[in-house]
N, C-alpha and C positions, 0 to 999 in steps of 0.2 A: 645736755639732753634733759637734765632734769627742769630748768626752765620752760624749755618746750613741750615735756609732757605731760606738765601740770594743767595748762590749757584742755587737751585731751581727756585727763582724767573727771576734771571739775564738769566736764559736758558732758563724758557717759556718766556719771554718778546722776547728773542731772536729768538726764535722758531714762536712764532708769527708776526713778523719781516717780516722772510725767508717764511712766508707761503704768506705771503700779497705781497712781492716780485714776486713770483710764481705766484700768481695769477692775479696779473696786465699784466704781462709778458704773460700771457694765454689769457687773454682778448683781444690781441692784436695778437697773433699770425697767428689767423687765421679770420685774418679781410680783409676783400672785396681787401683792400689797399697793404697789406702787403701779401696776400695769395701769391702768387710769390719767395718770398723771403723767408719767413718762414718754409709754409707746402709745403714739397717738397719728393721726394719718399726717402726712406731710400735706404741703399747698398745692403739691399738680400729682405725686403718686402717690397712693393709699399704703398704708402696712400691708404686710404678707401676713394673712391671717389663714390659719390658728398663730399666736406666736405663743402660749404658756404651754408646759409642760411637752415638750418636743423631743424626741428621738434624738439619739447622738450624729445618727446616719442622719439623720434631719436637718440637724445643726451644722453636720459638715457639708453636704450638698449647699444649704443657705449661705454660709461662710463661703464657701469658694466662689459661688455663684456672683453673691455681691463683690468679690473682689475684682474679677471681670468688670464686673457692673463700673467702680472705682475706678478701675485703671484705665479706661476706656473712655469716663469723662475727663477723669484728669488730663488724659492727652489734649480731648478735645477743648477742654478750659486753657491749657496750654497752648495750643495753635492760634486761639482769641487773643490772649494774652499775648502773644507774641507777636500778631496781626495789628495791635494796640501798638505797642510798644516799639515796631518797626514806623510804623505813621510817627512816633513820638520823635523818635530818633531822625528822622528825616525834617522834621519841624529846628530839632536842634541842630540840626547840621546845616543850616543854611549860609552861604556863604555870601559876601559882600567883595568888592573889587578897592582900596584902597589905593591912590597916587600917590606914589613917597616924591618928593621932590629933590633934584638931584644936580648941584650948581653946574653951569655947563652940559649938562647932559639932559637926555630926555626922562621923561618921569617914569619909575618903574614901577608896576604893575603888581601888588601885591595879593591876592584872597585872605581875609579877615574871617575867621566863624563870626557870625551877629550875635548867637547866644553865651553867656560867658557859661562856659562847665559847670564851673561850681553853683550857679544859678538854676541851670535844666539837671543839676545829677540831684538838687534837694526839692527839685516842683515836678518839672511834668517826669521825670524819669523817676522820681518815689511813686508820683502816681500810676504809672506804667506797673511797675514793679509790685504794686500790693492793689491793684487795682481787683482784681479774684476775691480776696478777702474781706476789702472794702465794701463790695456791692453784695457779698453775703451777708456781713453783719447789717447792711442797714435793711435789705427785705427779709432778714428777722425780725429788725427791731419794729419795723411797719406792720410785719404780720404779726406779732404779738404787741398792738396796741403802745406801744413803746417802751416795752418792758426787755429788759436784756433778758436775751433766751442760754441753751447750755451750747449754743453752737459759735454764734457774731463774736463775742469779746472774747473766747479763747481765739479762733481762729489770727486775730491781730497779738495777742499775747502770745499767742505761741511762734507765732510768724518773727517776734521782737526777740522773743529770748533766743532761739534759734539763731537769729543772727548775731546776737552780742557772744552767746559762748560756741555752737560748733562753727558759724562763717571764722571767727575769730581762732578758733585752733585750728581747722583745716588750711586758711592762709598763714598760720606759721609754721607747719609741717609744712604744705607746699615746697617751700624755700631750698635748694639743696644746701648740703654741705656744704660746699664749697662756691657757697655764689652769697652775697650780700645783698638784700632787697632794701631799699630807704624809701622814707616818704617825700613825695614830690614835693609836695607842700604842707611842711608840718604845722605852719601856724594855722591853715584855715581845719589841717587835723584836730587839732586842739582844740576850736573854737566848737567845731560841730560835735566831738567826744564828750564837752562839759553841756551844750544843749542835752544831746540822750540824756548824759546822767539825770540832768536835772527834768527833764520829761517823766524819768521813775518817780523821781523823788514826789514830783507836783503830783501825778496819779497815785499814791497812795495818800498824799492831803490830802485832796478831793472826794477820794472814796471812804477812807475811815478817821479823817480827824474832823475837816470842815462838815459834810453830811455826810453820815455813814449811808450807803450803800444810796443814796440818792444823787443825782447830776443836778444844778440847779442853772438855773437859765446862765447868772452869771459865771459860774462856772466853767461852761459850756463857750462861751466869748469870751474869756478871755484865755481858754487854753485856745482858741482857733489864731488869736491877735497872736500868740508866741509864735509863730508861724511865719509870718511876713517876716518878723523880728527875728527870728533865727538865719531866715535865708540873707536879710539883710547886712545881719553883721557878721555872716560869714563872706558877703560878697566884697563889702570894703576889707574885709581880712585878704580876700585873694588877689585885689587890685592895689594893695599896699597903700590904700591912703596916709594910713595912720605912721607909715614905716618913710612915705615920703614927706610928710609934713615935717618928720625930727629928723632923718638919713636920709640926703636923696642921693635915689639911688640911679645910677648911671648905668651907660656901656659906653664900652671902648672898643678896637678893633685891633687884632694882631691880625701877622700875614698870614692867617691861615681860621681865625675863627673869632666870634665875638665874644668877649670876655666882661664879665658883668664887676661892679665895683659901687664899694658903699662908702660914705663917708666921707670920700673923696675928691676933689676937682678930675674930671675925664682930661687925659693927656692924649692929642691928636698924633698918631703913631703913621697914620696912610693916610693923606690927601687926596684921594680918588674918588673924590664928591659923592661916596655912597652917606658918610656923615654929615648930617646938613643942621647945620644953627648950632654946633657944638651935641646935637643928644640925637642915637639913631631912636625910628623910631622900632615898638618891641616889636611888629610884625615882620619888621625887613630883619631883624635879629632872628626870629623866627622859620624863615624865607631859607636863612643862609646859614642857618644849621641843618634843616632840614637837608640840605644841597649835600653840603660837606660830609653826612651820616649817607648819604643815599650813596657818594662815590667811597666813602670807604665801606660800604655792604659789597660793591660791587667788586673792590679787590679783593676782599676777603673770598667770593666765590670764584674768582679766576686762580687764586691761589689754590684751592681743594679741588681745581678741574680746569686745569688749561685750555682743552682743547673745547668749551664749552659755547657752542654758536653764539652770536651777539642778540638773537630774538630771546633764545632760549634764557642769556645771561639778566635781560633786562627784564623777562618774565619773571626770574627766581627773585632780584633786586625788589622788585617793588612787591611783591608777596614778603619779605622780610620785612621791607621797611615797613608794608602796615602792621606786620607781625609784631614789629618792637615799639609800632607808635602807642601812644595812650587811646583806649577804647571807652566807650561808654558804657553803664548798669547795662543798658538796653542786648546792648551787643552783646555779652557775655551771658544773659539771659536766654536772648535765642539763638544763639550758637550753641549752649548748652540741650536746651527741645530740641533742637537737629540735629545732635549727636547720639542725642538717647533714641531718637527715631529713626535713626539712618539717614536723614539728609541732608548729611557731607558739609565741607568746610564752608564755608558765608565767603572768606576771604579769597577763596580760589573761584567761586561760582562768579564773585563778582568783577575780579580781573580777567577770567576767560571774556564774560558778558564784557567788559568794557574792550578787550580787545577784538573782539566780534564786530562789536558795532563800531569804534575809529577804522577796522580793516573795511568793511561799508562803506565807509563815507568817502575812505581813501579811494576805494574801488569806481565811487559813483564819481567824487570827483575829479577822477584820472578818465575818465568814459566822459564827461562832458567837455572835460578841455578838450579831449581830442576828436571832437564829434565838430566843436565849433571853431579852433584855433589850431592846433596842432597835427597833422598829419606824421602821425607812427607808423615805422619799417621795424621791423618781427619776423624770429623766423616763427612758422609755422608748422610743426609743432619745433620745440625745443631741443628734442630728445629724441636719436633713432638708433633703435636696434635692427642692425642687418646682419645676415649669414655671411660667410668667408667666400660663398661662392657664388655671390650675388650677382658680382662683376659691375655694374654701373645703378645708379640709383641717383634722383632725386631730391636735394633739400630745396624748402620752399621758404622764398623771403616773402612776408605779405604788406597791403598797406592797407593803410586805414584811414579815415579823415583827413582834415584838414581843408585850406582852401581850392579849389577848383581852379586845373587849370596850368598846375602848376610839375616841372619835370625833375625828378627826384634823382641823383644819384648817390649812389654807393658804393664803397671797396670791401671786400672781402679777400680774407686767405685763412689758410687753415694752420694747425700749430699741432706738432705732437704730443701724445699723453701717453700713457704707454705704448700705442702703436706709434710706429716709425715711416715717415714718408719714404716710400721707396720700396721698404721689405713686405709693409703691411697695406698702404693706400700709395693713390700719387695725387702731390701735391699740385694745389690748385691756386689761382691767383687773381684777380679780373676786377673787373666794374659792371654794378650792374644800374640798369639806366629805367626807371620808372615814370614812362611816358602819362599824360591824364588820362589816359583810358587805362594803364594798367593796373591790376588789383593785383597780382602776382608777378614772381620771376623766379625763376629756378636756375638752380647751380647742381651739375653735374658732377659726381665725384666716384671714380673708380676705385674698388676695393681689389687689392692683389692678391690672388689666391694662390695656394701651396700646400703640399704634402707634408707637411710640417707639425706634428701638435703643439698647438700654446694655447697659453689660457686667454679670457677673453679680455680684447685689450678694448681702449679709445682714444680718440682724438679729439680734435676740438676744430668749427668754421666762427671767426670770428667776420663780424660788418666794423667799418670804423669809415671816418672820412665823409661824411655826411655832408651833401653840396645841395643845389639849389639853382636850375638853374633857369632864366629869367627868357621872356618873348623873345629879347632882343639879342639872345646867346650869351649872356654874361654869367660866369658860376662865380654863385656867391656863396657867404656861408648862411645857411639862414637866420641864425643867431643875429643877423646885422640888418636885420628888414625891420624896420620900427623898433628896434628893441625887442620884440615879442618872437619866440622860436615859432617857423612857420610848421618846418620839419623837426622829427628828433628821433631818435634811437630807443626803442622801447629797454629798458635792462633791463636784464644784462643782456647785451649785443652776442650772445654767444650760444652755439650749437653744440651738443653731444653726439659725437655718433659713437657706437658701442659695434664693435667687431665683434660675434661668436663664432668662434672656431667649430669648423665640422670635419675636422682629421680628428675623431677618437679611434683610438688603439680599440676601445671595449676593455668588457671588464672579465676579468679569467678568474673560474673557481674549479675547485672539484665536483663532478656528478652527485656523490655524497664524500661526507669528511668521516665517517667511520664507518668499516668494512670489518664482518668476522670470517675467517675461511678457515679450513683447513690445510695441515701442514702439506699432504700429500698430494695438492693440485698443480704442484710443479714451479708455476708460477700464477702474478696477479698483473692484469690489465687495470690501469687505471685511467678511466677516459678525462680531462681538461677541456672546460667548455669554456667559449667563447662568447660573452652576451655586449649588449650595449656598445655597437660597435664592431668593427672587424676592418677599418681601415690601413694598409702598411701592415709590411713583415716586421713581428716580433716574435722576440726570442726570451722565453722561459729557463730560467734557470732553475734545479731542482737537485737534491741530495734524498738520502735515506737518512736515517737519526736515529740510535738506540734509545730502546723502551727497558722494558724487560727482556726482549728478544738482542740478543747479539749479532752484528754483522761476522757474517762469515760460519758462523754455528747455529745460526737459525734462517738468516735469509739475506740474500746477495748481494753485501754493499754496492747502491752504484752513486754517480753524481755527474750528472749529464744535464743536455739545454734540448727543448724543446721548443721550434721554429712553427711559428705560425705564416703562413703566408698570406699575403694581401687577398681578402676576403675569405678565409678559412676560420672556421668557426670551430672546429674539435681536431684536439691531439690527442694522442696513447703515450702512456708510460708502462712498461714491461719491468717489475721485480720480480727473481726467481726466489723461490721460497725452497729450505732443503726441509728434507724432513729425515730427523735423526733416527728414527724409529726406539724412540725412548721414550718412557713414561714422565712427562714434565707438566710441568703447571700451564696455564692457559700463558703466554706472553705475546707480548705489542711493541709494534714501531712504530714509525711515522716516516711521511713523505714531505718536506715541505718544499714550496717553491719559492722563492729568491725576484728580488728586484727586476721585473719585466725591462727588457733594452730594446729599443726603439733602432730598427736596421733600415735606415731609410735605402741604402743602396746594396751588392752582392759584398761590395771592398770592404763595409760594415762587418757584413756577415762573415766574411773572410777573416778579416781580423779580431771577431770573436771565438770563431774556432779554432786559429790558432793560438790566441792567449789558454783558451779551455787546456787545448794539447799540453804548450807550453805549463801548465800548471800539473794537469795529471801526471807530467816525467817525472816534475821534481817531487811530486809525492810519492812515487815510486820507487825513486832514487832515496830520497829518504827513507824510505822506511823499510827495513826488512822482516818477512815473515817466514818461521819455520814451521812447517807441517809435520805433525806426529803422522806416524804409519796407518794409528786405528782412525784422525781425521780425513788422512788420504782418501782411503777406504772409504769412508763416508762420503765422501765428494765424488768418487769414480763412481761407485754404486746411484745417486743422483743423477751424476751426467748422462749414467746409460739410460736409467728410466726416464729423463727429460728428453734424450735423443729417438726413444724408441716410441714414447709415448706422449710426446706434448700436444695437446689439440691446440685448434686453430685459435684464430683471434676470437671470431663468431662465441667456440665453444666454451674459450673460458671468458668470455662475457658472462655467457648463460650461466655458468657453472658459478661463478662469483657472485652473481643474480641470486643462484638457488641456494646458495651456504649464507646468504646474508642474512640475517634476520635483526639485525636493529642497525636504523643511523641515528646519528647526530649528530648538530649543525655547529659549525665552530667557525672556527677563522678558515673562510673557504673564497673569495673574493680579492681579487687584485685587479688594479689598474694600471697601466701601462707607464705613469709617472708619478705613482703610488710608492712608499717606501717602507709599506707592510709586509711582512713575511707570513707563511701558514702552513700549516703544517695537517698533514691527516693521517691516522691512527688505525693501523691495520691489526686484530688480532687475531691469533695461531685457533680455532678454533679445536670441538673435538667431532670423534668419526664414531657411527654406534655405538654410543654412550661410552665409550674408551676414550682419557683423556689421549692427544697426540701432541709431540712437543713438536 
């Protein structure tokens, strides 16, 4: 870490430096003494005058104000720049078509870039890239008579040193820990690393040993001639002249990729005529790494996501593979303006865009074949959603194009998907025969309806067997009329139809899920509604459940089933509540209801009520309970006031209505093949401000 945070350090020291520079230089600029010389109007907008002796509130209004002002062109010089620099990048990216030649075989077809990298990233992509800077320092240099001003030659200096120390530490921080970055091509790195250097070195001859602080013509040309000569001999560095004249250097080919080799004679490993004259050439090298890296991206992503569609797998592939390819200055330039300005990735805009426009062209040229050559059978639409109690329906086969004249047939049958031929549809089978006048045919398919709830199932109508058949009665295939398909099958040959089910049970909650009453109302009505449905007898299942309140000492354990019948929409539950006549604390129970069962016939119901019985015995049998004298007494005294004085259903509605004063919403909702439980929360309220237990 210490290596790499030396970089860091050497460029904020340095950074801090150029700021303290700056602002000494500022402090001075617009001083009483100097105001003359300094602040003076610019070439298109004038100073903001007064500018001496100014308010702090002055200075900060001015200061914030210009920084808008800054930030606002810099975008706008950046969207130029980057409008530049895109045209540049499209100039270097032009592509040429190269014939590799291929013994025995036919010649393969390679794309060649015409610009070499290393040639466009040191000409027109520097000039892209410092083109803002360049065209300031020179309409200074013009506006000041030709004199360097305090703006042109920092602008280029600062732009240099910024890239040799923070581009320089921020690309070796980039790196993680655990990844290895190398240089592609070290020797043309080397080559252009000793140009810079020596670029400083000549600009401080020039400025303070040959003529101090003057440029002289010659000067002037022959620093523009290092130029050609810099690009140049970094181009024969990147095309290895020098490196083949003494090593020549080859490739070879194993069974699986090209391997490169210096010094060597090349050993022929695969005779498969891609090697021609003993030496491939570097573009088909090129060609077929590219290949090889594009299908191992692509198991790498079936690996992290098996079930990943193949459009979807081959959109993610080639968004990697530009991801990992080599990019240009240019690119990285304006991708960086459209990140800071929100306008999203270059790479993904412009694979959407290119499959935008191939999905065009495929579309146009699938509509013109079959407008002039091909006559296409289609269902019409693709996909149908029908109700369970439709009973008969419609799919439409269509056609389209093709020659005139001519009589189409087709087979179809249908195929199970989650619905089942027989329970759910009946299965269908035929030929359908598209006469020349016909545009349409239609295949009938009944759907079987039942009392039954299921979820919503489908099946599938497929077409196959595609014939043709001629004036003179003969069915052929059309595949065999000139070679050219007269008819064809649009893909996929295949229909959706989607079953929704209309046996819903509905959906059962409580009125409300929290109820307060008092002890001495005898008991509590608790009404069960029915929403979203009311199809078929169901049966509710329900228990009491201790809170604070104990069954049996505060209120009437029960555990009973509550039957809905076909189209009834509300049940009642009856708990008797005792009331001790003791002074107790407020306490709660709960009611919850149980797995709703689906009673499609009475033998259903039958056999739920007697499991029910069957169960309450042996809970009876099981368990025994002794009763003290004084709880006796409490339960006799109960039954009589329940016997003498119980009101009606009506009244403890109302009554239950009028002791409530808060709900709240909880687990109150069930469906009929829902495997939720809920439960509702009744508490012991009190009677004229007297707690009641």
């Amino acid at each position: 870490m210490g290596g790499i945070g030396r970089p860091i350090r050497i460029s904020a020291i340095f950074a801090v430096l150029c700021a303290l520079c700056q602002l000494s230089e500022a402090g001075t600029n617009c001083s009483a003494a100097d105001a003359t010389r300094n602040c003076i109007d610019g070439m298109i907008v004038p100073i903001w005058r007064p500018f001496l002796d100014l308010t702090t509130g002055d200075r900060m209004f001015r200061g914030a104000l210009f920084f808008l002002i800054i930030a606002y062109c810099f975008l706008g010089v950046s969207i130029v720049a980057d409008r530049f620099m895109s045209s540049i990048e499209v100039i270097t990216s032009q592509e040429r078509t190269v014939h590799v030649k291929r013994p025995g075989l036919e010649p393969l077809k390679v794309k060649v870039r015409i610009w070499n990298d290393t040639v466009s990233n040191l000409t027109l992509m520097a000039l892209g890239s410092s083109a803002p800077e360049i065209l300031l320092s020179i309409i200074e240099v013009i506006g000041k008579g030709f004199e360097a001003g305090d703006l042109g030659p920092n602008t280029i200096v600062g732009s240099a040193a910024f890239n040799l120390f923070m581009i320089i530490a921020i690309c070796v921080m980039a790196v993680p820990s655990t990844e290895i970055r190398r240089q592609k091509h070290l020797d043309v790195f080397c080559v252009t690393a000793t140009w810079s250097l020596f670029a400083y070195i000549w600009m401080y001859l020039i400025l303070s040993v040959f003529s101090p602080g003057i440029i002289e013509i010659w000067e002037g040309v022959l620093t523009f001639l290092f130029f050609p000569i810099t690009v140049f001999t970094a181009y024969i560095t990147d095309i290895k002249i020098i490196q083949k004249r003494f090593l020549p250097h080859r490739y070879r080919r194993t069974s699986r990729c090209l391997v490169a080799s210096e010094g060597e004679e090349m050993k022929m490993l695969e005779g498969n005529g891609i090697v021609g004259n003993g030496v491939i050439d570097p573009a088909l090298k090129a060609f077929d790494d590219n290949r090889q890296t594009f299908i191992e991206i692509m198991r790498e992503i079936r690996k992290k996501n098996p079930n990943i569609d193949p459009v979807e797998l081959q959109k993610q592939a080639e968004y990697e593979m530009i991801s990992r390819g080599p990019k240009s200055r240019a690119f990285y330039r304006v991708q960086a303006t459209r990140r800071l300005i929100g306008g999203g990735d270059i790479i993904k805009k412009r694979l959407d865009k290119e499959h935008h426009k191939s999905l065009d062209m495929i579309i146009q040229a699938q509509e013109k074949q079959a407008r002039e050559n091909t006559c296409r059978i289609y269902f019409d639409p693709a996909l149908y959603t029908v109700l369970e109690n439709i009973g008969t329906f419609d799919v439409v086969v269509g056609r389209d194009g093709g020659p005139e004249g001519l009589t189409i047939m087709v087979d179809y049958f249908t195929e199970d998907g989650t619905a089942n031929a027989g329970s759910d549809y009946v299965a269908v089978k035929g030929t359908l025969t598209f006469y020349p006048e016909d545009k349409q045919q239609r295949v009938t398919i009944e759907i079987v309806d039942d009392d039954v709830f299921e979820e919503d199932e489908h099946f599938f109508l497929h077409l196959k067997n595609l014939r043709v058949r001629t004036k003179d009665g003969l069915i052929i295939d059309p595949m065999r009329i000139g070679g050219v398909p007269v008819a064809a099958l649009e893909m996929p040959p295949t229909a959706t139809i989607m079953i929704l089910d209309d046996d819903h049970a509905g959906v059962f909650s409580f009125e409300h899920d929290h109820f307060q009453i008092v002890e001495n109302c005898g008991y509590l009505t608790l009404k069960v509604q029915r929403n979203s449905g009311c199809r078929g007898k169901v049966i509710i299942p329900f228990r009491t459940l201790d809170g604070t309140a104990v069954a049996g000492k505060h209120y009437e354990s029960k555990e009973d089933e509550l039957v809905f019948e076909d189209n009834q929409t509300e049940a009642y539950i009856d708990v008797g509540v005792i009331d001790t006549e003791q002074y107790e604390r407020s306490d709660h129970f709960f009611i919850q209801l149980s797995q709703p069962i689906w009673a499609k016939k009475m033998s259903d119901l039958k056999k739920v009520q007697d499991r029910f019985a069957k169960r309450m015995e042996r809970k009876r049998r099981g368990s025994s309970v002794e009763i003290s004298e004084e709880e006796g007494s409490h339960r006799l005294l109960h039954l009589l006031r329940a016997t003498s004085n119980t009101p009606s259903r009506q009244d403890s509605s109302t009554t239950a209505a009028n002791l409530s004063t808060r709900f709240k919403r909880r687990m109150s909702s069930w469906i009929a093949s829902n495997q939720d439980k809920g439960s509702i929360k009744i508490r012991l309220g009190t009677q004229n401000g007297r707690l009641i237990s």
